[in-house]
N, C-alpha and C positions, 0 to 999 in steps of 0.2 A: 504494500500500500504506500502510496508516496507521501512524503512530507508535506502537508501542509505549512505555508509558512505566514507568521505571523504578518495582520495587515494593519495593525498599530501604530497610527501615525507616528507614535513618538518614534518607532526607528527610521524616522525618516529626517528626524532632525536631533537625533543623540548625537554628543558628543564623540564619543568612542565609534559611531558606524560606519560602518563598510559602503552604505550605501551611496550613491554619487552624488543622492542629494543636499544628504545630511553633511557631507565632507563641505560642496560647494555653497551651501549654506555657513557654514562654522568659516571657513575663507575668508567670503565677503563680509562677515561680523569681524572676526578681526582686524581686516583692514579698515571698516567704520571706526572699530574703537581706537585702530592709531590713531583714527582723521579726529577722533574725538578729543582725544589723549593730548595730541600737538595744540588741541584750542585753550586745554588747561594750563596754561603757561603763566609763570613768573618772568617777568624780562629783565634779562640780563646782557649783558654784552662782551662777546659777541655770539653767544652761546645761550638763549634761555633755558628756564627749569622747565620741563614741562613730564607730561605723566606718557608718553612713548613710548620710553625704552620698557614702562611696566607691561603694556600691552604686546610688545614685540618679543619679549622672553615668556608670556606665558601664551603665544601664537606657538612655539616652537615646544614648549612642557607638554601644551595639551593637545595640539592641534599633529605631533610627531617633525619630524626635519622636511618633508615634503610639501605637508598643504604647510608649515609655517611659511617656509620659503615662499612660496605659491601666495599667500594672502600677503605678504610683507613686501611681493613685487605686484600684486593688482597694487595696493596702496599708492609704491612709486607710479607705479602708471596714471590714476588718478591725477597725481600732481603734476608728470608730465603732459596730461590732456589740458591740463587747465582749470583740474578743482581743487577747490581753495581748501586742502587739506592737510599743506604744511605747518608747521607755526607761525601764529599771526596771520593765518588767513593764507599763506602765502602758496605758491603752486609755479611750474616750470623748470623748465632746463636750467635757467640760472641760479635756482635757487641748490640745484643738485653741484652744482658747480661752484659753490659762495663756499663762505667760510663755515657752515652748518652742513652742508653737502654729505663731507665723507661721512660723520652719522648717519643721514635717512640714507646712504648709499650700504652702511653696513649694517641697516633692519634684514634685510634678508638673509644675510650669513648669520649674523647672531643668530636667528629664529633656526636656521639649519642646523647649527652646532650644538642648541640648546636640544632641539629633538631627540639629535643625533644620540645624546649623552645620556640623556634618560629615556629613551627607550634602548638604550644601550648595558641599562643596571642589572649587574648580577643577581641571580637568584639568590645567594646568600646574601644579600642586601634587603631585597626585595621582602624577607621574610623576616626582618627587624624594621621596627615602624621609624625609631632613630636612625639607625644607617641610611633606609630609602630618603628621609627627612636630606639628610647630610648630603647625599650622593646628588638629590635633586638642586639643594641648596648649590653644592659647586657647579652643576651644569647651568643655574641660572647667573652666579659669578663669569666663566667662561662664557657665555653670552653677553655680558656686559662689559669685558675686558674686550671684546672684540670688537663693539662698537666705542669703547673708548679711544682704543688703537688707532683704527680707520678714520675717526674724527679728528684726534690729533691731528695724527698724519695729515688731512685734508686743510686744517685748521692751520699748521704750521706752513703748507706749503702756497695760500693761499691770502693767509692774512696775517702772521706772526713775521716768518720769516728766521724766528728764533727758537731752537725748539726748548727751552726753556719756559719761557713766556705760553706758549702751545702747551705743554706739558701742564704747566699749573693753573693754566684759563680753562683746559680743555677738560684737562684727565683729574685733579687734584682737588678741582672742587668741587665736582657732582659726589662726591666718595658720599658726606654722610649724608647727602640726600637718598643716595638710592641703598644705603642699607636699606630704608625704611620700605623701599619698592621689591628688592630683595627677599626680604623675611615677608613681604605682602605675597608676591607670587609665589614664593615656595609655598605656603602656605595654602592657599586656593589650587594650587597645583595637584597640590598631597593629597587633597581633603576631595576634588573633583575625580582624580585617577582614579583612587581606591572605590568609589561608587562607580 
């Protein structure tokens, strides 16, 4: 007798599914909530505070290193057509190009590396709710060192010129802001997997 298979909307838009819908669904919500994320901003210069990098490390925890990747370049594309989904509204080539750039260029690798990592975690992890904790916690660090990296980088070669100056405008003073983004998505992350 064959399988019947469940016709339950909700696996059509779960998290965890297989199905093409629910995947391209969880996608395009991710890249809303950067476009959301970049309007929450503190301004600074040259470099605002904004809530991004939270939504692009948990595209990559929850969503796995593919659709992360996948949701974190519709997003760039978004801004490259013209919607006003960077920070401060902003959108375009130039803006990928400015001294902000190499971040929203390094959302998509974050989001890949983050995936990568934890759907990467040993079963002997996995079956300590501390260790998964810890192991998820570094994969969201490694995701943020990468967009720190890449944003210097762009930052220094773009508008510093010094990488000293880059280094401490770019990389040095987001630190204790994004613990707090950090221990937020680990968090959400842990508490969503495991259901």
């Amino acid at each position: 007798m064959a399988e019947v298979r469940s016709l339950s909307p909700n696996r059509y838009i779960a998290l965890g599914s297989e199905h093409m819908v629910a995947q391209a669904f969880w996608v395009v919500s991710f890249a809303v909530c950067t476009a959301i994320g970049a309007q929450l901003e503190i301004p600074h210069l040259p470099v605002p505070y904004t809530f991004q990098t939270l939504a692009v490390i948990l595209a990559g925890g929850l969503l796995g290193s593919r659709n992360g990747f996948l949701s974190m370049m519709l997003y760039l594309g978004l801004g490259l057509v013209g919607m006003p989904v960077f920070a401060g509204g902003g959108f375009g080539l130039a803006r990928l190009l400015g001294p902000t750039g190499g971040y929203l260029l390094s959302f998509p690798v974050a989001a890949f590396v983050v995936g990568s990592l934890v759907s990467s975690q040993p079963a002997v992890v996995s079956s300590k709710s501390i260790l998964a904790y810890v192991w998820t916690l570094g994969a969201m660090i490694a995701g943020l060192l990468v967009v720190f990296a890449m944003g210097t980088l762009q930052l220094n070669i773009v508008y510093f010129h010094n990488w000293t100056l880059a280094f401490q405008s770019g990389f040095l003073i987001f630190s204790p802001w994004d613990v707090l983004k950090l221990v937020a998505a680990t968090t959400i992350c842990r508490e969503l997997r495991r259901r």
